[in-house]
LOKOL-996108 format. One record per residue (C-alpha): residue number from 1; chain; z, x, y. Coordinates in Angstrom, 3 decimals, decimal comma. Example, Ala and Ser with C-alpha at 12.3 -4.5 7.8 and 13.67 -1.06 7.14 Angstrom:
<pts>
@num: 1 | chaine: A | z: 7,800 | x: 12,300 | y: -4,500 .
@num: 2 | chaine: A | z: 7,140 | x: 13,670 | y: -1,060 .
</pts>
This chain:
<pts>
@num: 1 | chaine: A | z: -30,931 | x: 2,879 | y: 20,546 .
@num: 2 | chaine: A | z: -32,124 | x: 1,088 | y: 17,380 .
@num: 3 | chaine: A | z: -29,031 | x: -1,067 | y: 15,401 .
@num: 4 | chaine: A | z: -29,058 | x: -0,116 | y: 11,942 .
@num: 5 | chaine: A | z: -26,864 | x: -3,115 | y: 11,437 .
@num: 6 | chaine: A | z: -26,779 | x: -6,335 | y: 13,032 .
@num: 7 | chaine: A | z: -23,748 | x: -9,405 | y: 14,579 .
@num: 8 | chaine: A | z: -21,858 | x: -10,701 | y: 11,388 .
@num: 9 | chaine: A | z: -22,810 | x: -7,877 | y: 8,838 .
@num: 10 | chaine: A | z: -20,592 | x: -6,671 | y: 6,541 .
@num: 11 | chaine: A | z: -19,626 | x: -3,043 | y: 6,652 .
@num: 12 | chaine: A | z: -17,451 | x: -0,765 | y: 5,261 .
@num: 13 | chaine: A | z: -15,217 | x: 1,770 | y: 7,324 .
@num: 14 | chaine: A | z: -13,921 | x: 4,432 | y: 5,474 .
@num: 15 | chaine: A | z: -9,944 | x: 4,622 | y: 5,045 .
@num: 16 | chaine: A | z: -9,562 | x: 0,974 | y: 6,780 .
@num: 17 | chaine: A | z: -11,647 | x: -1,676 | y: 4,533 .
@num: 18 | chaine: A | z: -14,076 | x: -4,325 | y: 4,975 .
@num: 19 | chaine: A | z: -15,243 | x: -5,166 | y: 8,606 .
@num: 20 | chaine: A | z: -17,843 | x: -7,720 | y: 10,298 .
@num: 21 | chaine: A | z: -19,903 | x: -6,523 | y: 13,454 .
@num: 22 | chaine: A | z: -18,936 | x: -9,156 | y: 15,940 .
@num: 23 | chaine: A | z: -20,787 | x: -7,593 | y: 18,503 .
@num: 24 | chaine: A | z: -23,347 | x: -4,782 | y: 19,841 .
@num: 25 | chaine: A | z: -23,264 | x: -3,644 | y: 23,066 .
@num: 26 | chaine: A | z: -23,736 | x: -0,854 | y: 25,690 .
@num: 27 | chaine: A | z: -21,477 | x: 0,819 | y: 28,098 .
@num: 28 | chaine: A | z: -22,349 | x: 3,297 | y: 30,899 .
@num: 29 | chaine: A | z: -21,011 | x: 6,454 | y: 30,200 .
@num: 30 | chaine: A | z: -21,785 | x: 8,946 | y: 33,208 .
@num: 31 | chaine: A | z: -25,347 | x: 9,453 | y: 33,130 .
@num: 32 | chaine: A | z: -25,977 | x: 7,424 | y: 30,117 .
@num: 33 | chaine: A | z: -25,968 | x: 4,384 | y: 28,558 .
@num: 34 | chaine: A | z: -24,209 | x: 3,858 | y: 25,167 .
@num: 35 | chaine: A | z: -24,517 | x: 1,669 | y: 22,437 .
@num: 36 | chaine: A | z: -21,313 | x: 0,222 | y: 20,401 .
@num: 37 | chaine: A | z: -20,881 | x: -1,624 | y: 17,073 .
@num: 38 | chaine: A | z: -17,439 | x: -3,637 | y: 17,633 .
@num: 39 | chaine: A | z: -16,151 | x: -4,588 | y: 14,189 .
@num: 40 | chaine: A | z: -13,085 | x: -6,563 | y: 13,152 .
@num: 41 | chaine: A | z: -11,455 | x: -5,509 | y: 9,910 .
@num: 42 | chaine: A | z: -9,611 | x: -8,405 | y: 8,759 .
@num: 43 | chaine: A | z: -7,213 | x: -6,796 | y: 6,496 .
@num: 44 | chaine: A | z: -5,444 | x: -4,863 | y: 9,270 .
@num: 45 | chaine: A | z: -6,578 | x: -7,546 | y: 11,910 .
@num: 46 | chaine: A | z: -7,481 | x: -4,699 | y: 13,822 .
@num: 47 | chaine: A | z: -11,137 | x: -4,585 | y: 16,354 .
@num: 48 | chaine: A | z: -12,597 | x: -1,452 | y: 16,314 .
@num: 49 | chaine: A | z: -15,520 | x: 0,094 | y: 18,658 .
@num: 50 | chaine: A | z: -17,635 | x: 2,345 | y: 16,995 .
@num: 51 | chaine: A | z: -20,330 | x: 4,276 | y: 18,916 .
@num: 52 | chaine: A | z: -24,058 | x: 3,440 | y: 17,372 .
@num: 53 | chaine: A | z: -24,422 | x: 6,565 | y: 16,688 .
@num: 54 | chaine: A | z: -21,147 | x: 8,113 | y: 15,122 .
@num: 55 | chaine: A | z: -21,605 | x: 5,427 | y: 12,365 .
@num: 56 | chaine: A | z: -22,999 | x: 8,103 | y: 9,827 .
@num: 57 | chaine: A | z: -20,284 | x: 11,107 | y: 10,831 .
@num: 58 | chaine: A | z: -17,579 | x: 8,309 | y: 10,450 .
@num: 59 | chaine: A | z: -18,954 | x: 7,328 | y: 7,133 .
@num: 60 | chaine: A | z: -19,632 | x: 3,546 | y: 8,140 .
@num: 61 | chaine: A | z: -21,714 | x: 1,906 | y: 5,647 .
@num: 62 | chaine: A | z: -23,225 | x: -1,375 | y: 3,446 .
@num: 63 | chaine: A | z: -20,868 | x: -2,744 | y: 0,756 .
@num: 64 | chaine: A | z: -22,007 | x: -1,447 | y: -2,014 .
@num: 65 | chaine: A | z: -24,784 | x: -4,203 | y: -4,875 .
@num: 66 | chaine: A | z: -23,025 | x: -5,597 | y: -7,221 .
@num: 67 | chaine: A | z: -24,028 | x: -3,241 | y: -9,819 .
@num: 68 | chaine: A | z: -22,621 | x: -0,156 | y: -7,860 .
@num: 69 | chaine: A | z: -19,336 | x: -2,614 | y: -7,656 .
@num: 70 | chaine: A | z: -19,732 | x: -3,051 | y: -11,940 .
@num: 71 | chaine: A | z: -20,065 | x: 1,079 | y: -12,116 .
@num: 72 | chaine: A | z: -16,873 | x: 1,263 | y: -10,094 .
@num: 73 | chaine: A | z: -15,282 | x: -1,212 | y: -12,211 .
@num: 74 | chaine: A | z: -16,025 | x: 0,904 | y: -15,546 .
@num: 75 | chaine: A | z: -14,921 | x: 4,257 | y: -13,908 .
@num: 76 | chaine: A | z: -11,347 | x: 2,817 | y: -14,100 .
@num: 77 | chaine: A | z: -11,768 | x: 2,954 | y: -17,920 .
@num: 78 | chaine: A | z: -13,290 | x: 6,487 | y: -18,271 .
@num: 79 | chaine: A | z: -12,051 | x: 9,849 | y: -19,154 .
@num: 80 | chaine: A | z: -11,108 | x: 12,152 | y: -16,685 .
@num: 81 | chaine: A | z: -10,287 | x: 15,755 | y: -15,849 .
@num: 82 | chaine: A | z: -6,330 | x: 16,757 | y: -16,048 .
@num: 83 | chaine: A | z: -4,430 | x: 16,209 | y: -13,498 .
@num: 84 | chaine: A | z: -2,563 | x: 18,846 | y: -11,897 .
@num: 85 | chaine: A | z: 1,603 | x: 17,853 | y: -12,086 .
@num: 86 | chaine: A | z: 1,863 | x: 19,572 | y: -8,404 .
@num: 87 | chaine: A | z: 1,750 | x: 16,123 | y: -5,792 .
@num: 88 | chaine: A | z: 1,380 | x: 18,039 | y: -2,879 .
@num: 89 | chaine: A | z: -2,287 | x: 19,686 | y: -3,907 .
@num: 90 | chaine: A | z: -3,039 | x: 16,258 | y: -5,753 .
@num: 91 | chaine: A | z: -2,206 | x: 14,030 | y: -3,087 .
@num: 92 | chaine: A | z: -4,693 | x: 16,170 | y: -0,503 .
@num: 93 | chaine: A | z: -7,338 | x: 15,717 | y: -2,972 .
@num: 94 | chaine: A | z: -7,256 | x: 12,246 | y: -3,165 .
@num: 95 | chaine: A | z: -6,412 | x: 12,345 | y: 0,733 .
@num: 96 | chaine: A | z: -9,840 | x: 13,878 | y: 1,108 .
@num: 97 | chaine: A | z: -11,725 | x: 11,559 | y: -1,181 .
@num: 98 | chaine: A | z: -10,043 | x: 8,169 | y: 0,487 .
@num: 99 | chaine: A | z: -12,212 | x: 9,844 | y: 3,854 .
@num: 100 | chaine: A | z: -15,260 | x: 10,074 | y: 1,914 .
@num: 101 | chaine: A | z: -14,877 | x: 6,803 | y: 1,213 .
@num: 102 | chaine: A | z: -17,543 | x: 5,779 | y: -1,238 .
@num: 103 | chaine: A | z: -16,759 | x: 3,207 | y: -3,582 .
@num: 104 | chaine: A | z: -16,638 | x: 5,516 | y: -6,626 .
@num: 105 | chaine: A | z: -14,420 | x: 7,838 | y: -4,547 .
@num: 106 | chaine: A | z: -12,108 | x: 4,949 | y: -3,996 .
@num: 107 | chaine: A | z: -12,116 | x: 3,899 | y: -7,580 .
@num: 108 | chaine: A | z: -11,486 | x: 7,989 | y: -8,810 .
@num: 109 | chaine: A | z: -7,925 | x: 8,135 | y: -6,787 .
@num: 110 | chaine: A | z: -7,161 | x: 4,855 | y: -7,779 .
@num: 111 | chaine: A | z: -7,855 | x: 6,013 | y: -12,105 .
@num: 112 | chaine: A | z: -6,092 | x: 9,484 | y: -10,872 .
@num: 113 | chaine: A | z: -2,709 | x: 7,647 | y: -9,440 .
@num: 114 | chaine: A | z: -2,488 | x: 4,966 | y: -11,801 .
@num: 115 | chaine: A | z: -2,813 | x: 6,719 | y: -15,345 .
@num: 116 | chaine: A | z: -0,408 | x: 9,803 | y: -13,187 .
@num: 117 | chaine: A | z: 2,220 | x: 7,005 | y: -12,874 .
@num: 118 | chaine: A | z: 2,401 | x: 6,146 | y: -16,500 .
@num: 119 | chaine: A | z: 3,562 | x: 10,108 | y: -16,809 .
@num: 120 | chaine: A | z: 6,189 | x: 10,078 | y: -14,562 .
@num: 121 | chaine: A | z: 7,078 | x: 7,799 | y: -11,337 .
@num: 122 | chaine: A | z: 4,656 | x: 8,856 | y: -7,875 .
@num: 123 | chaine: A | z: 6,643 | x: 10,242 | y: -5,032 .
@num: 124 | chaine: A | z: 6,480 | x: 7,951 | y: -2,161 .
@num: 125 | chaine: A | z: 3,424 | x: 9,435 | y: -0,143 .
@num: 126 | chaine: A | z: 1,582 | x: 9,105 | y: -3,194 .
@num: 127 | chaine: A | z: 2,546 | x: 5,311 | y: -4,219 .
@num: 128 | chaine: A | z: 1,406 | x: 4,648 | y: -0,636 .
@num: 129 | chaine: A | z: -1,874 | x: 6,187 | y: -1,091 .
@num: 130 | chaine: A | z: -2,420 | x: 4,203 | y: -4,370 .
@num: 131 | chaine: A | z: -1,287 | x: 1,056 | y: -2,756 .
@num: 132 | chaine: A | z: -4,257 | x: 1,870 | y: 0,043 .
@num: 133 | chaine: A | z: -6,908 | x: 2,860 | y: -2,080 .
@num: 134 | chaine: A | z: -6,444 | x: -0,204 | y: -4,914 .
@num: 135 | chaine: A | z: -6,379 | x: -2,649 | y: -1,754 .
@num: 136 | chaine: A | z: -9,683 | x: -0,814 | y: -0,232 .
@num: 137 | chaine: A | z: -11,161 | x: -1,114 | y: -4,032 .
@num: 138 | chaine: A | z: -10,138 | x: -4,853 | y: -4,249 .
@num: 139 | chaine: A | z: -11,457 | x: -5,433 | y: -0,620 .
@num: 140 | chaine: A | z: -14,714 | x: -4,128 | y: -1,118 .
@num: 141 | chaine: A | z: -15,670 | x: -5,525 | y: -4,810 .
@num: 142 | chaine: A | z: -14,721 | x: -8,771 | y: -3,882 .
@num: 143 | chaine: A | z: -17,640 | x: -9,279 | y: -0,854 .
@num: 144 | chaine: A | z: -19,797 | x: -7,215 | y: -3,180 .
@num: 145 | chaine: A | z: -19,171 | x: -9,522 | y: -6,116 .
@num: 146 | chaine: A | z: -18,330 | x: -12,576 | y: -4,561 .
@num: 147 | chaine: A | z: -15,272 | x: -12,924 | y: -6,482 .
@num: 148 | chaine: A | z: -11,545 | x: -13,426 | y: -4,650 .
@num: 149 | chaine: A | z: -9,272 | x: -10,693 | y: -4,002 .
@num: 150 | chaine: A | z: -6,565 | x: -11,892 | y: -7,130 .
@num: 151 | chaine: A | z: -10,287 | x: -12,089 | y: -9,560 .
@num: 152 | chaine: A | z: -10,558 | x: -8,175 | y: -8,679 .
@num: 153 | chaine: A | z: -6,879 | x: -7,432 | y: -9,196 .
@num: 154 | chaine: A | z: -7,107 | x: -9,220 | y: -12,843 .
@num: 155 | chaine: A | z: -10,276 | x: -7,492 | y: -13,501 .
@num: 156 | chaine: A | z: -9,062 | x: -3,785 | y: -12,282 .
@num: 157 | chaine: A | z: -5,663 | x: -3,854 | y: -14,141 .
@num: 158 | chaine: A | z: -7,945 | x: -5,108 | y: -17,298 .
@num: 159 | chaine: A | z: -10,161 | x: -1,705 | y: -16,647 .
@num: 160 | chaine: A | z: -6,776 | x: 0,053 | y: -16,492 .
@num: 161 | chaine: A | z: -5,127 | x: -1,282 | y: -19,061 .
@num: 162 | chaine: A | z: -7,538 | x: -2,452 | y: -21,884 .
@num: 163 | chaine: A | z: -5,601 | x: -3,263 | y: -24,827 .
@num: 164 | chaine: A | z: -4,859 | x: -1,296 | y: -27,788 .
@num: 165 | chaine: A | z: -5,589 | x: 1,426 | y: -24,998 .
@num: 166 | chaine: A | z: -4,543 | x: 5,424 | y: -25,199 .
@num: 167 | chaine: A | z: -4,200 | x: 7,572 | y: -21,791 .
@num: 168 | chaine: A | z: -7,184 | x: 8,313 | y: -20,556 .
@num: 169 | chaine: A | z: -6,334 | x: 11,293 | y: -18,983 .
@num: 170 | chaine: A | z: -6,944 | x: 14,637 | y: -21,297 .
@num: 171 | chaine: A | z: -4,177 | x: 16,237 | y: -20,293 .
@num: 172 | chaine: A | z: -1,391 | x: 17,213 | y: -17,740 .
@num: 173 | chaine: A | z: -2,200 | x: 20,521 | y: -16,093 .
@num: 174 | chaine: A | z: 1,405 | x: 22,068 | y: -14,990 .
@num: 175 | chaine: A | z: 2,012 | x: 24,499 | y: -12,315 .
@num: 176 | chaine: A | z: 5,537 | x: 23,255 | y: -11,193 .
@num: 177 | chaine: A | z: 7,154 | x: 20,524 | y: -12,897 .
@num: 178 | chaine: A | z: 9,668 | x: 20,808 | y: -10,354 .
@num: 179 | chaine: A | z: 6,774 | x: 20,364 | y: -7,464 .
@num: 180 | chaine: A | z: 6,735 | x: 16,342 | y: -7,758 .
@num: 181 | chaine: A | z: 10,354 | x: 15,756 | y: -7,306 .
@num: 182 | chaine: A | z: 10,430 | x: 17,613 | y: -4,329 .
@num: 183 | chaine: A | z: 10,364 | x: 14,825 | y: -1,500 .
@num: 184 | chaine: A | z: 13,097 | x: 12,949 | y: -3,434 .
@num: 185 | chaine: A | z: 15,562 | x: 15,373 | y: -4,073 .
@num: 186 | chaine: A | z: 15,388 | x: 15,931 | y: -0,188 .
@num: 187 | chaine: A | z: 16,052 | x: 12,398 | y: -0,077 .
@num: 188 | chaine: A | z: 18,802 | x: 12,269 | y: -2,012 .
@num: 189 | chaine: A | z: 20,358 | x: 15,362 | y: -0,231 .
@num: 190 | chaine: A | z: 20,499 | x: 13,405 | y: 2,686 .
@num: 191 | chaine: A | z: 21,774 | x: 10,639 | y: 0,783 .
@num: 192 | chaine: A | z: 24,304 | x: 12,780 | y: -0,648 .
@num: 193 | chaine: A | z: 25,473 | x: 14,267 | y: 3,031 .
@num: 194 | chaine: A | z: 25,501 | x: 10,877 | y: 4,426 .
@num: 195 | chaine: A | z: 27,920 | x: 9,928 | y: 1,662 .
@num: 196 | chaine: A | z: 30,134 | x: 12,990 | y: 1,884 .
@num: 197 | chaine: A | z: 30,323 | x: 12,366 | y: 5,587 .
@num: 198 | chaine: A | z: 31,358 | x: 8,912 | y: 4,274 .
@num: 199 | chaine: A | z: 34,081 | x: 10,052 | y: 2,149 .
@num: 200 | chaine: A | z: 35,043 | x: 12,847 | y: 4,660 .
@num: 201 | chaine: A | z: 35,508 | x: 9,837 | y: 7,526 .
@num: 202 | chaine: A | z: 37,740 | x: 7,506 | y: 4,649 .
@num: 203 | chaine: A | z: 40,050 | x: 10,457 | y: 3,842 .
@num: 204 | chaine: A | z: 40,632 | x: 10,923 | y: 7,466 .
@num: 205 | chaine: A | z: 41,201 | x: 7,529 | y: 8,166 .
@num: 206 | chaine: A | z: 43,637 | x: 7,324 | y: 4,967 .
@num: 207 | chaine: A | z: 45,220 | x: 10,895 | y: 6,591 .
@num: 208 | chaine: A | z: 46,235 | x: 9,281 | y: 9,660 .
@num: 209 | chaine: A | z: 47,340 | x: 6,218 | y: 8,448 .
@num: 210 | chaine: A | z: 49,643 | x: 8,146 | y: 6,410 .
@num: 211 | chaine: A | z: 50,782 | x: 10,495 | y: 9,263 .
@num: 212 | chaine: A | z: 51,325 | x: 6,932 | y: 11,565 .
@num: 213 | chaine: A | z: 53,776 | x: 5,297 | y: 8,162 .
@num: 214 | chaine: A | z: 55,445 | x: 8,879 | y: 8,471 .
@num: 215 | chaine: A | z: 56,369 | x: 8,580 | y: 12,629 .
@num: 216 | chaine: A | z: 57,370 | x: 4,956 | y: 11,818 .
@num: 217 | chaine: A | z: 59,612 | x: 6,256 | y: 9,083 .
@num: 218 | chaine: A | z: 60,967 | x: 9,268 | y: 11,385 .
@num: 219 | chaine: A | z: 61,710 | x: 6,248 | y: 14,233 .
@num: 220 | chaine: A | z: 63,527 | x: 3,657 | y: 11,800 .
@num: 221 | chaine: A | z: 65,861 | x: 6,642 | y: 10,872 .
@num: 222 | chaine: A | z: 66,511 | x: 8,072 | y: 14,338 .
@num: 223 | chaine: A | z: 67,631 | x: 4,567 | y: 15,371 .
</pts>
């Protein structure tokens, strides 16, 4: 089968980052021979084998030309559409578009999270996905601009936060305000049980250290 990239290419695979092809080779499968990209993503240190020709279904592809990396850039600056307040439905949308994995894509969830944040803290699913997709952003514009990693972090906070800046976003669509704090108010319920079954255990502990000064009590007098 024909290699539509070559050893020591730069690619990108969706959802992990930046890898090189280290190697292409085949491996007998039944009746057939099959061909196999194996790339090492150096972010995760992690090999992967890819099958020649899954590469398009599992959305391996180039790093983007520098001026795709520039557009990218300045979509971190633009208006965008509300957000909705409920995390659950926004965190599978940006789920979804961290698969896609285009560049823009990328850059969209990290806009979405970021100026979301500034409205009210993310739950933790959400901070993790932002954490992903700024890394993946910074990853990729780097190679593609042949800048360093902390160059892109200056340069996307910049795009963020320009100064003298105003939210970007138009506005806040609600459905439940009540739909973001969610994960941590079962976190703190647990919280809260682990601490009552705290306090339950240091009441019983002061109970029966009161009940043994009472027997040693009932003793002294009986003698």
């Amino acid at each position: 089968m024909s290699s539509k990239y070559c050893v020591d290419q730069k690619v990108v695979y969706p959802s992990q980052g930046v890898g090189k092809v280290v190697e292409i080779f085949d491996r007998q499968m039944k009746d057939q021979t099959v061909s196999y990209y194996k790339i090492y993503i150096e972010a995760s240190d992690m090999i992967v084998m890819v099958p020649i020709d899954k590469t398009e279904e599992l959305g391996i592809r180039q790093i983007v030309s520098p001026e795709e990396a520039d557009e990218a850039l300045n979509l971190l600056s633009e208006d965008f559409e509300p957000i909705t307040s409920d995390w659950k439905l926004r965190y599978q949308m940006n789920l979804d578009l961290l698969k896609k994995g285009t560049v823009k894509d990328i850059a969209a969830i990290v806009r979405c999270l970021y100026n979301r944040s500034k409205v009210k803290e993310l739950p933790i699913l959400e901070r993790k996905l932002y954490d992903s997709a700024k890394k993946l952003l910074e990853d990729e514009i780097s190679f593609a601009l042949g800048k360093t990693e902390k160059e892109i972090e200056t340069i996307i906070h910049t795009k963020l936060e320009p100064l003298g800046s105003v939210a970007k976003v138009k506005h806040v669509v609600t459905i439940e305000d009540e739909e973001d704090d969610d994960l941590m108010n079962d976190m703190n319920d647990k919280s809260n049980d682990s601490n009552s079954d705290s306090e339950d255990d240091d009441e019983a502990a002061e109970s029966n250290e009161a009940e043994a000064e009472s027997d040693d009590d009932f003793d002294d007098e009986s003698v």
